[in-house]
C-alpha positions in Angstrom: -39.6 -43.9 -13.4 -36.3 -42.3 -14.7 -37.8 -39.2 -15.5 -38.8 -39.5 -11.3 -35.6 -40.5 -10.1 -34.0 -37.4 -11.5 -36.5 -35.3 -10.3 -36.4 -36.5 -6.5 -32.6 -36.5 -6.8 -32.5 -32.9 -8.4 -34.5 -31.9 -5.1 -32.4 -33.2 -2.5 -29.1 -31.9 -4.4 -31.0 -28.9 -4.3 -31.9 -28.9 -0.5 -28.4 -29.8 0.4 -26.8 -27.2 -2.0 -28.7 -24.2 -1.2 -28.2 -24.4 3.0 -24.6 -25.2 2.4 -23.6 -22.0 -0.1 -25.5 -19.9 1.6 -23.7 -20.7 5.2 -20.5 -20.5 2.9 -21.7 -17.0 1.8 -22.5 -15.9 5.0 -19.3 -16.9 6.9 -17.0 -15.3 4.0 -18.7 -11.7 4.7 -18.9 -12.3 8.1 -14.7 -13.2 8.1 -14.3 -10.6 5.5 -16.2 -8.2 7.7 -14.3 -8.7 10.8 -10.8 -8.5 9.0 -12.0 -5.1 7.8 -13.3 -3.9 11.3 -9.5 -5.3 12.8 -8.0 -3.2 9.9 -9.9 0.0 10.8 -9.5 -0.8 14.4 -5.9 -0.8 13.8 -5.5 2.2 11.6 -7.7 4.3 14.3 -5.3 3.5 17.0 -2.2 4.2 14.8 -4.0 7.6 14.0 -4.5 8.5 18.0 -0.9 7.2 18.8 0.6 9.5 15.9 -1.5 12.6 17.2 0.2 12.2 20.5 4.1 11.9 19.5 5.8 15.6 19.2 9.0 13.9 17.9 9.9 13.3 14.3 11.7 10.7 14.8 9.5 8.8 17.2 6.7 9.4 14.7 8.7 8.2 11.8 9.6 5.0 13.7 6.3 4.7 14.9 4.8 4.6 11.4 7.4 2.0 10.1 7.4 -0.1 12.9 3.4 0.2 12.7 3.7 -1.0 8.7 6.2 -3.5 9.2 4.4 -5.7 12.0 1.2 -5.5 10.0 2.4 -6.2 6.3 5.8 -8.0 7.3 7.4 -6.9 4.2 11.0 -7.4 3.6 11.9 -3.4 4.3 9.9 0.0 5.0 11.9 3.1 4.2 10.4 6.4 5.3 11.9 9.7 3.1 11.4 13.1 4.7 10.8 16.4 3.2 14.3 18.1 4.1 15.2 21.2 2.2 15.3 20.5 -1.7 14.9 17.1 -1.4 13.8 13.9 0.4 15.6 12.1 3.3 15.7 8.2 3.9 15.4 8.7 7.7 13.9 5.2 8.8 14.4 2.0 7.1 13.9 -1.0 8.3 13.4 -4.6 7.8 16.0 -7.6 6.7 16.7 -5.8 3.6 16.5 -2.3 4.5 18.5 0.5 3.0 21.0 2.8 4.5 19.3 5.9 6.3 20.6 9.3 5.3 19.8 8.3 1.4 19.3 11.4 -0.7 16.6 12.0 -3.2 16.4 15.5 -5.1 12.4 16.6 -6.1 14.1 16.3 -10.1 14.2 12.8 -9.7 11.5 11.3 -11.9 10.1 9.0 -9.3 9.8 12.0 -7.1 8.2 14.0 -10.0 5.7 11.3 -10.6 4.6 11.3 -6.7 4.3 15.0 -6.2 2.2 15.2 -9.3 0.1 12.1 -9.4 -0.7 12.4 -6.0 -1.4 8.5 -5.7 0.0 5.4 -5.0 2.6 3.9 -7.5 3.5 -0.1 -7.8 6.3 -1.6 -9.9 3.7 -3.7 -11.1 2.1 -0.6 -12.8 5.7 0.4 -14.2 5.8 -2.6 -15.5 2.3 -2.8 -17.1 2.6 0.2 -18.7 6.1 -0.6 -20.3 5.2 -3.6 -21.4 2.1 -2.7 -23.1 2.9 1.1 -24.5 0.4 2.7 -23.0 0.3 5.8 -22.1 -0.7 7.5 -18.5 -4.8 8.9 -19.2 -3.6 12.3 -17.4 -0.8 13.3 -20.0 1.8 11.5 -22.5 4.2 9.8 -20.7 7.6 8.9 -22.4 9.1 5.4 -22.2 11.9 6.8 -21.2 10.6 8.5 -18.1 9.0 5.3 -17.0 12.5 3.5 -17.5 13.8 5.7 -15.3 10.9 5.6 -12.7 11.6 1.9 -12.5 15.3 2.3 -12.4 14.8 4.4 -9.2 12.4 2.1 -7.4 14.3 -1.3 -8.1 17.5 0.9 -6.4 15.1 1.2 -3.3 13.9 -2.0 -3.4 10.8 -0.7 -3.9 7.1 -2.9 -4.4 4.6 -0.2 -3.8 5.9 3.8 -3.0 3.0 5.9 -1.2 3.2 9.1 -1.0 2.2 11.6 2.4 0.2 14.9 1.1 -1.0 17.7 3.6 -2.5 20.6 2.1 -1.1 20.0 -1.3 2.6 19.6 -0.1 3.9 16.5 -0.1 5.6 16.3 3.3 7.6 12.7 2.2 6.5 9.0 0.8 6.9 5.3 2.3 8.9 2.5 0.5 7.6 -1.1 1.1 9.9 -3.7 -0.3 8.2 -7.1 -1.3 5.9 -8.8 1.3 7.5 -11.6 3.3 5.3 -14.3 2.6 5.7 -13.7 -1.2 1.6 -12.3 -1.5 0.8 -9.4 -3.4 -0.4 -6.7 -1.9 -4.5 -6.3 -2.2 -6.0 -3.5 -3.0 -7.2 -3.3 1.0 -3.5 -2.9 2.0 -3.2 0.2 -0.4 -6.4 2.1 0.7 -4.4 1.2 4.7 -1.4 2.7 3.6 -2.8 5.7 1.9 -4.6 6.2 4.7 -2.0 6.1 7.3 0.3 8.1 4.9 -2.4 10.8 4.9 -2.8 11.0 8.5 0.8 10.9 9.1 1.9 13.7 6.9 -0.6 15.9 9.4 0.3 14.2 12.6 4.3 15.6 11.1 3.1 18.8 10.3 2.2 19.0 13.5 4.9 17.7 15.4 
């Protein structure tokens, strides 16, 4: 009689279970699926407004002002290619740094982006510190990676993105810290690497 109990119980657990994570299952995806869409919707229309600016200066604005209402994070800094070096020449947010900033292509953070080509996060830096290891592409001294943190923490820098067009790096975005205190996901980065890629073309252009 126990032994049927368990049995008819064990069936309707089952027949209540099964419905229920699979609706769960299927409304995830489908809520994961429409925030990607409204994230690809949002990049293509960034894309087509770059493509149509002829102004630097409206395109760099565009492009923070585009980052900033999406990712609300507490500053976006935009440094140009300008001669030798990089130029802050948008920043903005509550904690935004002074435009007209300086950085020379010695700097090591500079270095690192023109060579790696990729997105770089402080919480990289700091993995890498913490536990010695070294970069797969080539020995990387602590020292360099001190200094590589140094010059992110004086931008007040979370994530720093560089923009590449035909191997030349025409400048890179800064994004301080997100408002809301929630790291960035790995969605926000492929965005941004995406929108630095077609905005380094959409300034080449202009």
């Amino acid at each position: 009689r126990v032994l049927g109990m368990c049995v008819v119980a064990l069936s309707i657990v089952t027949a209540v279970v099964r419905p229920l994570d699979t609706w769960l299952r299927r409304l995830t995806d489908k809520l994961l699926f429409q925030k990607k869409y409204q994230w690809q919707k949002t990049l293509r229309d960034a894309s087509r407004g770059m493509t149509r600016v002829t102004s630097v200066d409206k395109l760099l604005n565009l492009m923070a002002h585009f980052i900033g209402m999406r990712l609300r994070v507490t500053h976006v800094g935009i440094l140009q290619r300008v001669g030798p070096g990089y130029l802050l020449q948008v920043s903005r947010g509550p904690q935004k740094r002074p435009k007209g900033l300086r950085i020379g292509r010695e700097n090591p953070l500079v270095a690192w982006l023109e060579e790696k080509k990729e997105i770089l996060t402080t919480g990289e830096v700091r993995d890498w510190l913490s536990s010695e290891r070294l970069f797969p592409h080539r020995t990387v001294i602590r020292r360099t990676l001190e200094e590589i943190r140094g010059e992110m923490e004086s931008l007040g820098a979370e994530i720093c993105v560089p923009a590449f067009s035909k191997s030349q790096m025409f400048g890179f975005l800064v994004l301080g810290e997100k408002l809301s205190g929630d790291p960035f996901s790995q969605e926000d980065l492929d965005v941004l690497s995406t929108l630095a890629s077609e905005g380094a073309i959409a300034l080449e252009n202009a």
